[in-house]
N, C-alpha and C positions, 0 to 999 in steps of 0.2 A: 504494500500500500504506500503511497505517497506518504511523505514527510518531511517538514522542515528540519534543517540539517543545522548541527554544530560544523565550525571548520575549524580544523588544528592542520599543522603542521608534517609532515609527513616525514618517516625517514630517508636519508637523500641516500643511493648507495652508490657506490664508489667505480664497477663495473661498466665499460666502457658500453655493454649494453644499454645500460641502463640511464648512463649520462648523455646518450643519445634519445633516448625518450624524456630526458628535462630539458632536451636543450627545444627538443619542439613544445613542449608545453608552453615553454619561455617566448617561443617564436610567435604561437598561438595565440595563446593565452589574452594578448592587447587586442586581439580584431573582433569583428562581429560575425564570424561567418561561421557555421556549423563546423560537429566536431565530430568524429568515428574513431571510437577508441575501439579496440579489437585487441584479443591472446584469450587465453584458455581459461576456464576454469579459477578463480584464487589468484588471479597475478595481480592484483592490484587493481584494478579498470576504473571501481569508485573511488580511490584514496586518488587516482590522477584527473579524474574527472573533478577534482575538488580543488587539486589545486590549481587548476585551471581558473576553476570560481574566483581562489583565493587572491590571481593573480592579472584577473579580470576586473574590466573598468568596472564594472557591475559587482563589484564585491562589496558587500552591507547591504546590497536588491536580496529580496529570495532569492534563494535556491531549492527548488522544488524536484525530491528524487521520488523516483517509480521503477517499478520492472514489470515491463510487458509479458512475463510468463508466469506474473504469480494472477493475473488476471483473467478468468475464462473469455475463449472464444463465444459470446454469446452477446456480442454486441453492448458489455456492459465495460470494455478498455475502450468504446467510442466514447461514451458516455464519461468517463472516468477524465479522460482529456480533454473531450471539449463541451463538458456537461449537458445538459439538459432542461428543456423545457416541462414546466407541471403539464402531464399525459401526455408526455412523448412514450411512454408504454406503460403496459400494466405495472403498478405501483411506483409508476413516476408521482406520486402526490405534491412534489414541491418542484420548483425550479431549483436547477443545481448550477454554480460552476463547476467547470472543468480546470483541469493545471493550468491550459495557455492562459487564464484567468487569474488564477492564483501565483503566477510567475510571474505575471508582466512587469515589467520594466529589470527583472534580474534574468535567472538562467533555470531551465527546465534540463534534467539529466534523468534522461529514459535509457533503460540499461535494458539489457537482452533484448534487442530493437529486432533481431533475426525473427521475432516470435509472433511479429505486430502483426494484428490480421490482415489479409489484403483488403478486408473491407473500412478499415481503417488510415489505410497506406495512400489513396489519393485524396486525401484530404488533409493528412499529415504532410504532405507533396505540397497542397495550395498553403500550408500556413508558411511552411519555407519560402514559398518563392515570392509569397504577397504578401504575410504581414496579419492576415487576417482570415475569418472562420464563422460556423452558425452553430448555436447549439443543436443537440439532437432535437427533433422537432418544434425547430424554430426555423424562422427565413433570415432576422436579423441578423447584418455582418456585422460583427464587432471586430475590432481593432486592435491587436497585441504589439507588444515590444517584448518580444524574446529572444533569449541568445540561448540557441539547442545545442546540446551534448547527446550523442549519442554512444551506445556501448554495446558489444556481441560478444558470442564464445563461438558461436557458426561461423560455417563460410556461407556469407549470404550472392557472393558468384553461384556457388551449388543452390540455391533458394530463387536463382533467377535462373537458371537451365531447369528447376522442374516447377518454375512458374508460380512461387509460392511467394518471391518478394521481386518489387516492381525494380526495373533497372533506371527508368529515368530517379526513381526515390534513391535509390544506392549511389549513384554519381555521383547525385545533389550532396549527399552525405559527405561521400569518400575525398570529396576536393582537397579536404583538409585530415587522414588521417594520419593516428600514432597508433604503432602494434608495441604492444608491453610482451615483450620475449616470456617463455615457461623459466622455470626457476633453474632445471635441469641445464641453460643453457647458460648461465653467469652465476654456477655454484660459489665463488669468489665475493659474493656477496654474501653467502649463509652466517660466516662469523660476525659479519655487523646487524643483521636481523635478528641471531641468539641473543646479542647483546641487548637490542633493544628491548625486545622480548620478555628476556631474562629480568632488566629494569623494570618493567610497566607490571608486569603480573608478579613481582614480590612484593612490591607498592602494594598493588591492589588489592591483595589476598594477605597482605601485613607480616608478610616472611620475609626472614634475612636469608636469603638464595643471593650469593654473591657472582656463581665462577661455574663452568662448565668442565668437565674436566679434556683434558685431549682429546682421550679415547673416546669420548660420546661426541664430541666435534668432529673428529675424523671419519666414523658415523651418519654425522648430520650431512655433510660436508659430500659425500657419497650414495647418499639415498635419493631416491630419482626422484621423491616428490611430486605424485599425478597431480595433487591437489595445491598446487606450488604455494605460494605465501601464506596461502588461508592455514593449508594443513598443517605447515612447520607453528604459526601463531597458535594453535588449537594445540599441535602435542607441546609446546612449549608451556602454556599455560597446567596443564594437566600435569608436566614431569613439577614446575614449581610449587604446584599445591601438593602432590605426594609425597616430593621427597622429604626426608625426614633430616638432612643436613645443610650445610651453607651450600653444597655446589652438588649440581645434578652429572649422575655418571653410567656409563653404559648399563648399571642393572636398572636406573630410572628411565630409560627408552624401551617406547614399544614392540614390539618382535616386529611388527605388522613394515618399522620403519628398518629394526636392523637385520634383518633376514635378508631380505629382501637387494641392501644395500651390498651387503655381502656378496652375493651370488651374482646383481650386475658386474660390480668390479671385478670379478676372476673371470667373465665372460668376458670382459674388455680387454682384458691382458692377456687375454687367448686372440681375438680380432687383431691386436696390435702387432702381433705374430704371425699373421698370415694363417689360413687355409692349412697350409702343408704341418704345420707345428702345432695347430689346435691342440687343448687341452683336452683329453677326451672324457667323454660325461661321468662316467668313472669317479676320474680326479676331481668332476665340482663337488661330486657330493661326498666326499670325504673331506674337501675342504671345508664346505659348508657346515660341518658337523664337528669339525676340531678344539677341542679342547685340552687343554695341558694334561686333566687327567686321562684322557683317552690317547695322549696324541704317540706315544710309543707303540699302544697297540694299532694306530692308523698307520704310520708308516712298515711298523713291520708288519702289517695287514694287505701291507699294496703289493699285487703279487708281481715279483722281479719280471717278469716276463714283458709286464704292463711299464713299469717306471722305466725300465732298459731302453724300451721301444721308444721312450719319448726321447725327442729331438733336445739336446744338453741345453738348448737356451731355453726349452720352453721348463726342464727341469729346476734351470737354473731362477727362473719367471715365477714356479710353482715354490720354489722355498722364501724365495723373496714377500711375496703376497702371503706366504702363508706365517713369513713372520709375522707382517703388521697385524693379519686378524689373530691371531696369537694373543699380541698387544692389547688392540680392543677387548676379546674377549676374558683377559686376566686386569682388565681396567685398572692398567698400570701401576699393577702392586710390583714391590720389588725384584720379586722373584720370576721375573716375567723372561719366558726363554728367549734371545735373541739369536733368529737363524740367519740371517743375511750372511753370507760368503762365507758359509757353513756348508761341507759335502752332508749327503744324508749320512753316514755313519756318526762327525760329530753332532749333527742334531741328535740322534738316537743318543749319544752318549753325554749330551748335554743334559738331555731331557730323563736320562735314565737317573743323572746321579741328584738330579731335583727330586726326584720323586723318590731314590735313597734317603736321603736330606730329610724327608718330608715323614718317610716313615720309620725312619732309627736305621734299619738294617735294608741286606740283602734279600735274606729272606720274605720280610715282610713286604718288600717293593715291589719285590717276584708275585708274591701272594696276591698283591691288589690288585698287578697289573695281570694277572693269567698267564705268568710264563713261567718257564724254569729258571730257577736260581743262577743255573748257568750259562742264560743268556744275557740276562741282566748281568752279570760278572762278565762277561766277552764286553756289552755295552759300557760297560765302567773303563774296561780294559781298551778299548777305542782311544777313548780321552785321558788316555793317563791319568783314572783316578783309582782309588783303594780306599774301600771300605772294607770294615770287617764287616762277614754277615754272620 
């Protein structure tokens, strides 16, 4: 539903994406001419449409927001926009304005424009081009001064190949657009949105949440994000109300976000490898599943025939990656194994005499891990160490 809007300030982010979408805002922002803001889903569409407002001669006029798809198709988003005359239809009992009404002489921001019905579209067309409009069963033309913002998640080119949005309305529009990039594609910017994030909703919720730790950054930082700024604002808020300390850490993040992040990242490091070297599916899902306490039985689990076969750089790719999610997943407690330019045997015997370490003896290490004593004793013996068991 329509409502009068507060305007604050927005966070400016630093990514040359994005400093290209302020720079047209800035361009914009002085003229009188329609606006088409367009990107997916959560990338911002209202916080830029605002500061357009903010940055408009017209800022201290209304500003009047709506979104065309929370509206039924049923000729009551005609109504809604350009109001209505008493019995323009059953239970019209009073004359109503519409927004161009309730906006004039500021800025009218209609968001998911893709949705608008066609039978609202050439009439939305004559207020652009003229200035002026009739209520729903009414003759009188009244007279508006408005400056439109428009905003979509569609391709409304696809909504005019199957004839469902008008193209002379789409041009009118587009004269003047700015596309807001997905989040996945100026990840560079996630560490200043934690931040700000992280500030607003300890404020709000009256918690001292200061600091993010690495590991749940490096996380953030990797996870694709369908839901871009919305979604990272939404789990941001939820890990500050949960966690129970000053700084949120990889066990305060959603699986939904670190699964997920995981398993793109080794797919990418197999793509960056070429074809011929892929990682094969195998390998994700052992990596996927790794964990320090598991992780002697995962590599001595991977059967040689398999590891041999891979090409040395995609091995050398598979220890590397699987150190960091190592890291992550031990949320940079001390004892965290580090394998980079480590062959697999000093991993195994890194990671064996940790888990010695961990549980007094040989014996008992063997015990945890389901092997024999003497292999754990060969793994020791790798790395030059000696315990007694």
């Amino acid at each position: 539903m329509a409502n009068k809007q507060d305007v604050s300030h927005p966070i400016r982010l630093p990514s040359a994406a994005m400093q290209a979408v302020y720079s047209k805002v800035e361009q914009f922002a002085g003229t009188e001419v329609p606006i088409l803001i367009t990107g997916e889903t959560g990338v911002g569409k209202e916080i830029i449409a605002r500061e357009i407002y903010r940055m408009s001669n017209r800022h201290g006029k209304p500003l009047i927001i709506t979104n065309c798809s929370t509206v039924p198709d049923n000729g009551l988003l005609h109504s809604r926009i350009f109001g209505h005359e008493k019995g323009a239809f059953t239970g019209a009992m009073h004359q109503r304005k519409g927004l161009f009404e309730e906006a004039d002489t500021g800025t009218l921001f209609l968001d998911e424009i893709g949705d608008m019905s066609l039978e609202v579209q050439p009439k939305f067309l004559r207020v652009l081009e003229d200035q002026e409009f009739s209520r729903l069963g009414g003759n009188k033309v009244i007279k508006t001064d408005v400056r439109i913002i428009a905003a979509t998640n569609k391709d409304i080119k696809s909504g005019i190949a199957d004839k469902t949005f008008r193209e002379d309305l789409y041009y009118r529009l587009s004269t003047f657009d700015i596309h807001i990039p997905p989040l996945r594609e100026h990840p560079e910017d996630i560490p200043y949105l934690v931040a700000f994030f992280l500030s607003k909703f300890s404020a709000k919720h009256h918690k001292n949440v200061v600091k993010v730790s690495p590991e749940a950054l490096n996380v953030l930082k990797r996870a694709a994000w369908p839901g871009n700024i919305r979604q990272l604002k939404q789990m941001m808020e939820k890990a500050v109300v949960l966690t129970q300390t000053d700084e949120i850490t990889f066990s305060d993040l959603p699986s939904d976000i670190v699964i997920p992040s995981e398993a793109k990242f080794f797919e990418k490091a197999s793509e960056d490898l070429g074809t011929d070297s892929a990682i094969p599916s195998e390998m994700y899902q052992i990596l996927a599943q790794i964990s320090v306490k598991e992780f002697v039985l995962i590599f001595g689990g991977v059967p040689k025939e398999l590891w041999w076969r891979l090409p040395e750089k995609v091995q050398q790719s598979v220890i590397a990656e699987a150190s960091f999610h190592l890291s992550v997943l031990l949320d940079g407690q001390k004892d965290v194994i580090s394998i980079k330019g480590m062959d697999r045997n000093q991993i195994l015997g890194t990671a064996v005499q940790c888990r010695v370490k961990e549980c007094g003896s040989i014996a008992k290490a063997a015990d945890s891990l389901g092997v024999d004593p003497r292999t754990v004793r060969g793994y020791m013996d790798m790395d030059d160490v000696r315990v007694r068991g």
